[in-house]
C-alpha positions as CSV (number, residue, x, y, z in Angstrom):
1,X,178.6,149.0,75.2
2,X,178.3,152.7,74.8
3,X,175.2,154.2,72.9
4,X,173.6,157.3,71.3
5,X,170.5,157.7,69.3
6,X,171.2,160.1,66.7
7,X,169.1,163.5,67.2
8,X,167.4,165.3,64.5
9,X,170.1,167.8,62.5
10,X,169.6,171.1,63.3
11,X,170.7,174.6,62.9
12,X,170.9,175.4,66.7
13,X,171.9,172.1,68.4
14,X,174.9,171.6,65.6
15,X,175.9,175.2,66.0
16,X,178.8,174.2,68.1
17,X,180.1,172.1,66.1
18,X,179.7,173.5,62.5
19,X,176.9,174.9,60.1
20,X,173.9,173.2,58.6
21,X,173.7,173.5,54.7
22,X,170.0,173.4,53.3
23,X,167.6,175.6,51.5
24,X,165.4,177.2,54.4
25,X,165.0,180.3,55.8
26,X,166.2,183.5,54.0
27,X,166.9,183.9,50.5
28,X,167.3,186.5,47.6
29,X,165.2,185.9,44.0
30,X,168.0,185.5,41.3
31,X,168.4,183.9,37.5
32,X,165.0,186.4,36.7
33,X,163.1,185.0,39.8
34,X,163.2,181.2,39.0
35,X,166.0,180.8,41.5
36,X,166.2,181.1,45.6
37,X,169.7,182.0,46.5
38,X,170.2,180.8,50.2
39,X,173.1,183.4,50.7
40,X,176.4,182.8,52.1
41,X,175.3,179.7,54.4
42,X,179.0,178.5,55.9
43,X,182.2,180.1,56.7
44,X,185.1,178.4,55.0
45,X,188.2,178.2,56.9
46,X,191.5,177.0,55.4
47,X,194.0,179.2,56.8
48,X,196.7,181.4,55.3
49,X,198.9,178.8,53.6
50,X,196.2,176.9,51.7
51,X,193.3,177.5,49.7
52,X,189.4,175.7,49.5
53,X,189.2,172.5,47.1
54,X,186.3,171.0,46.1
55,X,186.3,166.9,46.0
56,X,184.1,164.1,45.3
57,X,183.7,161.5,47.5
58,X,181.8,157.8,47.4
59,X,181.4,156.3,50.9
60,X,179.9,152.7,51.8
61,X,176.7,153.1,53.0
62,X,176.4,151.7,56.4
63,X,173.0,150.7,58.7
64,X,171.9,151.6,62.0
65,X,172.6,150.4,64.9
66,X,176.2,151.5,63.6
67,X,179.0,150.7,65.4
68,X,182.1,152.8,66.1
69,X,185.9,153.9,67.7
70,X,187.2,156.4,65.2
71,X,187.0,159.7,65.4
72,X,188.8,162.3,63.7
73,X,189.4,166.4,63.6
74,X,191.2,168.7,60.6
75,X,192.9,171.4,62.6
76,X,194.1,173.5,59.9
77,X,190.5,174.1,58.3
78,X,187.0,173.4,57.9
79,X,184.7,170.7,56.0
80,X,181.8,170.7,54.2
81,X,179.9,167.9,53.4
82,X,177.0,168.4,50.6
83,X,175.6,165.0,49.8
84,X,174.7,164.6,46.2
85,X,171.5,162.3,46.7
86,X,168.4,162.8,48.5
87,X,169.2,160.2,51.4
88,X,169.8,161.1,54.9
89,X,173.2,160.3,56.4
90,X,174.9,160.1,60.5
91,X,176.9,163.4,61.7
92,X,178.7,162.2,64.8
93,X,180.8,165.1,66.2
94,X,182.5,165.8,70.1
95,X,183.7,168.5,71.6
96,X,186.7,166.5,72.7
97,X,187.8,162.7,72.7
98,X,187.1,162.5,76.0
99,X,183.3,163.8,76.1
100,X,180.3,162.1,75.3
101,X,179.7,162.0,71.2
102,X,176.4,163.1,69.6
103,X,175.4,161.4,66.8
104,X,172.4,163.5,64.6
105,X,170.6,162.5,61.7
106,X,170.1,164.5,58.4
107,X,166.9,164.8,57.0
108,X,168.2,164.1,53.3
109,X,168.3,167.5,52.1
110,X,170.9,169.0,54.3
111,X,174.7,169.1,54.2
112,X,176.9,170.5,57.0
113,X,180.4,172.3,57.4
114,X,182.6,171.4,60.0
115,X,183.9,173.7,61.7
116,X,188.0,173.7,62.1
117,X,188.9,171.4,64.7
118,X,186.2,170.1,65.4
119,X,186.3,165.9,66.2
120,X,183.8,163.9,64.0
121,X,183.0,160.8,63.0
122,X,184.2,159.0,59.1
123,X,181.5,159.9,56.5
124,X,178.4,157.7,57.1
125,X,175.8,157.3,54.4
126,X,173.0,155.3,55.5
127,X,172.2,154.6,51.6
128,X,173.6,154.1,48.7
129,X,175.5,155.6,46.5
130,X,177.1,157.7,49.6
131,X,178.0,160.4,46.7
132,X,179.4,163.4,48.6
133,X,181.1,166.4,47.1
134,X,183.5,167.6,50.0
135,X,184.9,171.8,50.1
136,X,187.9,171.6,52.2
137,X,191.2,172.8,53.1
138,X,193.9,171.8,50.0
139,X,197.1,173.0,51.3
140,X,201.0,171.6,52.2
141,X,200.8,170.7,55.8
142,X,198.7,167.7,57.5
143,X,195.4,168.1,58.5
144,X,194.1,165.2,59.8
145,X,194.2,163.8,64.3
146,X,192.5,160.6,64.6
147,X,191.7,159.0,68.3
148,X,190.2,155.9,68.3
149,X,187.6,155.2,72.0
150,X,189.3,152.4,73.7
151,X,185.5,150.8,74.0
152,X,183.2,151.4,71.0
153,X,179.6,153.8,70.7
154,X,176.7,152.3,69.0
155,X,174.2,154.6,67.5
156,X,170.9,153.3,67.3
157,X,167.9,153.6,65.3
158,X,166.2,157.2,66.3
């Protein structure tokens, strides 16, 4: 059996693979200085034919060690994941089917875009409700590659 232990999720070891959402580092004082405006914090990429969407989605929570083969990729945009609870939840991303998965583990105030193209594991709450709302590519042409690893990854407990 193949395994990772997921990595904690941050801003420089995901940056190949997408941008980290949360409420750190600079900000601007708005709504008469009761609000922090973390400015501009992913690039959205849905192409020339389509346009962003925002949807909502529940997952099934699932436990570590969690056990996997699917892997998927949207090549004709990006997606962002902004969990709508306080609960950490598994980012597995690959540069390609072939290479080695990482598997890193939010710290329950952090969402994440996904780069375009970029290979990733199904949505993975580790608690419930798995509430997510999802900004991604709406558009007329496919957008999803799956590839499932002919023997499976197991991520373990950090």
């Amino acid at each position: 059996m193949q395994t990772l232990r997921p990595e904690p999720l941050t801003a420089a070891a995901f940056a190949a693979f997408g941008d980290v959402l949360d409420a750190t580092g600079d900000f601007r004082l708005i709504n008469d200085g009761l609000c922090h405006r973390h400015h501009d914090r992913a690039r959205l990429d849905v192409g020339p034919d389509a346009r962003p969407g925002i949807s909502i989605f529940h997952a099934e929570p699932r436990a570590l060690p969690y056990t996997f083969d699917l892997i998927e990729r949207h090549p004709e945009g990006s997606q962002a994941f902004i969990p709508m609870t306080q609960h950490p939840f598994l980012v597995i991303v690959s540069p390609d089917p072939q290479a080695q998965p990482r598997a890193f583990l939010t710290n329950g105030a952090q969402g994440i875009n996904l780069h375009r193209g970029t290979w990733h594991g199904v949505l993975t709450p580790l608690h419930a409700p798995g509430i997510f709302a999802v900004v991604d590519r709406i558009g007329p042409t496919p957008n999803l590659e799956e590839h499932r690893y002919t023997q499976p990854w197991t991520v373990q407990a950090p």
